[in-house]
C-alpha positions as CSV (number, residue, x, y, z in Angstrom):
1,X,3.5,9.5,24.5
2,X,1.9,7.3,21.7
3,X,3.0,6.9,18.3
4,X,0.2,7.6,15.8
5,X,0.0,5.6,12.5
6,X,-2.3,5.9,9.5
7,X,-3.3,3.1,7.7
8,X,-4.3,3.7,4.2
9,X,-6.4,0.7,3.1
10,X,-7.8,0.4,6.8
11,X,-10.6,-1.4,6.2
12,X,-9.1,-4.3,3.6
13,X,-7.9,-7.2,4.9
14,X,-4.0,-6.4,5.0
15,X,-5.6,-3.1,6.9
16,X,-7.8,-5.0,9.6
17,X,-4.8,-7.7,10.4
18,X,-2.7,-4.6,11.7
19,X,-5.2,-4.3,14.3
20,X,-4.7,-7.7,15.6
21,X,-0.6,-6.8,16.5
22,X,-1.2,-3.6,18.1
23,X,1.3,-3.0,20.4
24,X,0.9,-0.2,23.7
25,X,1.9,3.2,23.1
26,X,0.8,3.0,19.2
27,X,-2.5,4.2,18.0
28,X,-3.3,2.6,14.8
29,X,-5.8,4.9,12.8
30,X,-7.2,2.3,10.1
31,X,-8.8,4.6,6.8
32,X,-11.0,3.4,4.7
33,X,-11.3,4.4,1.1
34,X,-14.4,6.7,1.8
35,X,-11.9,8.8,4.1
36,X,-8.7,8.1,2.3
37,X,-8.5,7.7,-1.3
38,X,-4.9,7.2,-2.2
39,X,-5.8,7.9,-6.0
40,X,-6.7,11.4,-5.0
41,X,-4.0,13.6,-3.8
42,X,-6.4,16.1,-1.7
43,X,-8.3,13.2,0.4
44,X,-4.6,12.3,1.3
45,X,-3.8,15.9,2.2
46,X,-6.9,16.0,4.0
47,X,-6.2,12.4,6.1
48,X,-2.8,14.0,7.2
49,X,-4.1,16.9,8.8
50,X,-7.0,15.8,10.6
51,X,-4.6,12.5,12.2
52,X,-1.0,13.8,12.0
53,X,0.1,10.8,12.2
54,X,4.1,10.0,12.7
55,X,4.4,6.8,10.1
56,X,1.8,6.2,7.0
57,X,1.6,2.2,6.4
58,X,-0.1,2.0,2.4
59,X,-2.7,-1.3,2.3
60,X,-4.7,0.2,-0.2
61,X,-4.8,-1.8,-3.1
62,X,-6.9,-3.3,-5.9
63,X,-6.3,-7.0,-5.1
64,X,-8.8,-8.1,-8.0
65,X,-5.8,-10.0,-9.6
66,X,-7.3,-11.9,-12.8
67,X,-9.9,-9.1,-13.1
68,X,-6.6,-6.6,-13.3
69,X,-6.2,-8.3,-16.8
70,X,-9.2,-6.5,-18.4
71,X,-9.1,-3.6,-15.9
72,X,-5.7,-2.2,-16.4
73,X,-6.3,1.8,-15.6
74,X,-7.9,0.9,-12.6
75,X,-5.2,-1.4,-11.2
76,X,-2.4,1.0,-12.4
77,X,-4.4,4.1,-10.9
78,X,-4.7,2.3,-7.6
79,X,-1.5,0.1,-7.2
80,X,1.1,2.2,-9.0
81,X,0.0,5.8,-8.9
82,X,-2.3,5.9,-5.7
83,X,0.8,4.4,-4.1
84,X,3.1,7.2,-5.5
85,X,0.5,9.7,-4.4
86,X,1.0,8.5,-0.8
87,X,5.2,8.6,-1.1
88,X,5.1,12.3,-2.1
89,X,2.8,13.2,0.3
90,X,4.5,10.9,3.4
91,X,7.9,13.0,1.7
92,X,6.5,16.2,1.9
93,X,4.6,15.3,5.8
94,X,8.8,14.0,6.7
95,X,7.3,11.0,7.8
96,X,7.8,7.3,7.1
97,X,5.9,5.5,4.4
98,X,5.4,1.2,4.6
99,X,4.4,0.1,1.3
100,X,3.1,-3.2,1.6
101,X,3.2,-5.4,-2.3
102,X,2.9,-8.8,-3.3
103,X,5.1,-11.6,-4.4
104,X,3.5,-11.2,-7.7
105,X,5.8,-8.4,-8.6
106,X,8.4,-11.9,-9.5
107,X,8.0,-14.4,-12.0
108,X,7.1,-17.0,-10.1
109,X,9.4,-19.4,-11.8
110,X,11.9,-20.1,-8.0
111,X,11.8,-23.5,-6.9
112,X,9.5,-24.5,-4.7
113,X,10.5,-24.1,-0.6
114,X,12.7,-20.9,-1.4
115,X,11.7,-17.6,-0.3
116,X,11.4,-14.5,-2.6
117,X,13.9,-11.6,-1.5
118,X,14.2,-8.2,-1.7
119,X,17.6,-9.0,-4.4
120,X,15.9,-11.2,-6.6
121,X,14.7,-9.6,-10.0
122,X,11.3,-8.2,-10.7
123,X,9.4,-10.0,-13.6
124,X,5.9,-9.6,-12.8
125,X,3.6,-11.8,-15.7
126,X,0.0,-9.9,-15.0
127,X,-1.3,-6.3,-15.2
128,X,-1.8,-6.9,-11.2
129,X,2.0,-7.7,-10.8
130,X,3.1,-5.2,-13.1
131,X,0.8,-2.6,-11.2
132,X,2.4,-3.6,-8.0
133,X,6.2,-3.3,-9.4
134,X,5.3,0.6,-10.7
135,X,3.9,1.1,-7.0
136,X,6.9,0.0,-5.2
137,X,9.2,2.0,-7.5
């Protein structure tokens, strides 16, 4: 028996690269935003019926990073509430949700060589980053 995974965010790059590691027994089913849009909690509803999928992986994301500066609501609606769209619903489905972010939700500011971490605090410095932060929480 396969696994069946839904990738929201499909067809964007982070989407397509999940393709390339497909393992056996695991049936990736890449959406695109036409099918899936995570800022709208009905396409969601509407993406887990039709695939009934086991795990949701979330790649949607408005990546226009110095744009996000003077297009706040639409990096907020995407990356922070578009991803909490997609929790409730993976929380109501009882299945798995990966949320995939950026290193942009930090400061910046560690030296260079060292690797960000999951205990290291959060001090995003653009809308994009701050976006990203309010996703993940």
């Amino acid at each position: 028996m396969s696994a069946r995974i839904l990738i929201a965010g499909g067809d964007g790059q982070v989407g397509r690269e999940f393709a390339d590691i497909a393992q056996p027994n695991v049936e990736l089913i890449r959406c695109a935003r036409a099918e899936l849009d995570i800022t709208n909690p009905a396409s969601i509803d509407v993406a887990l019926k039709k695939y009934q999928p086991q795990a949701l992986i979330n790649t949607a994301a408005y990546t226009a990073v110095d744009r996000a500066e003077s297009e706040p609501d639409a990096a907020f609606a995407i990356n922070a509430m578009g991803a909490g769209n997609l929790a409730a619903a993976a929380e109501q489905a009882g299945i798995p949700l990966l949320h995939v972010s950026t290193d942009y939700v930090f400061s910046g500011e560690k030296a260079v060589g060292k690797s960000w971490t999951e205990e290291d605090s959060c001090e995003p410095r653009s809308v994009y980053g701050h976006s990203k932060l309010i996703g993940e929480e």
